[in-house]
C-alpha positions, 0 to 999 in steps of 0.5 A: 027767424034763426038766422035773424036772431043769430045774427042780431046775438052776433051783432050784439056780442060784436057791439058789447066786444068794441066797448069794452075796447073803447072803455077808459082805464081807472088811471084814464078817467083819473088824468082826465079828471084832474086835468079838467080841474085846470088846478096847477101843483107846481110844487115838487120837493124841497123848493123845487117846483114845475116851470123853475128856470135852469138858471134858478133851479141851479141857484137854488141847489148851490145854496142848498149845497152850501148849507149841507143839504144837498150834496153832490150825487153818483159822478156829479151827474145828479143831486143827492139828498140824504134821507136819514129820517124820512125813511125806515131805513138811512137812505138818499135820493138823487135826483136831476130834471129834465128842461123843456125851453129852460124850465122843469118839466119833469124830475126823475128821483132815484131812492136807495138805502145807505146800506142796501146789501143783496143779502138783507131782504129788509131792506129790498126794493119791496120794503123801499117801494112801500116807504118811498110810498109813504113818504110821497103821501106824506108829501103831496097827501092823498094815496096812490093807485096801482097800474100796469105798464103799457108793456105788462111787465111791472106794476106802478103807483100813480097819483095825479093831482092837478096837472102833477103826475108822480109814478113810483116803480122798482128800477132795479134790484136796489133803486125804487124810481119816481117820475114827477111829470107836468102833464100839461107838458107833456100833453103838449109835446105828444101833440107836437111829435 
């Protein structure tokens, strides 16, 4: 009879241990929430949007450079578009897509204060995490979760609408980076590696 019952407390501890493996995460359950939705949010930022050809993306960009809203950023590898009241603090963004078959798929944004200095914590990668927060919520409502990176090493905001992925986390000691993914992309090219 002990042994029975031993066994059955093993049996149960072994069954409740793999559920608790198997048991989706909040960020889990919130991809696959949205993506059931089958809502697309195309939009990104500033007439850029999910699915924009290289063609009209560069289009788009040049003639906002020619109205002065847009500039060359660091090396002319990217577009900056400065930031002068969206944030606390004077600041830019710079920001340039990745293509899948000629069309956005993904926009990495890199956001910096003007006057960031090693020195004047008020203006750390903390406070610019906060404020590149406040302005996305403002961008695309709604508020973000916190998760863990897959290795454990840092903390990001996530919020997913639709098939829209943003990601905000600190890059480094001066840049707060966001990530702006289309998920059903990107579920497409993980079934395609």
């Amino acid at each position: 009879m002990k042994n029975l019952l031993k066994t059955a407390v093993v049996f149960l501890l072994i069954v409740l241990g793999a559920s608790a493996c198997t048991k989706k995460s909040e960020y889990d359950k919130l991809v696959e929430k949205e993506l059931a939705t089958n809502v697309r949010m195309d939009s990104l930022f500033l007439g850029i949007r999910f699915d924009m050809d290289r063609k009209e993306f560069y289009t788009h960009c040049w003639e906002l450079n020619k109205q002065g809203v847009f500039t060359q950023g660091v090396g002319n590898m990217s577009i900056q578009y400065n930031l002068d009241d969206e944030l606390k603090f004077v600041g830019s963004m710079q920001f340039y897509p990745t293509f899948i078959d000629s069309a956005i798929y993904e926009m990495p944004v890199d956001f910096q204060y003007t006057e960031w200095a090693l020195w004047n914590k008020e203006m750390s990668n903390d406070v610019l995490l906060q404020d590149v927060r406040a302005l996305f919520e403002k961008w695309y409502g709604g508020e973000f979760i916190e998760v863990e990176s897959n290795d454990g090493t840092m903390s990001i905001l996530v919020k997913v609408d639709g098939n829209r992925r943003v990601r905000i986390f600190k890059r480094n000691v001066s840049t707060v980076r966001a990530v702006i993914t289309d998920l059903t992309v990107l579920n497409e090219l993980k079934k395609n590696s």
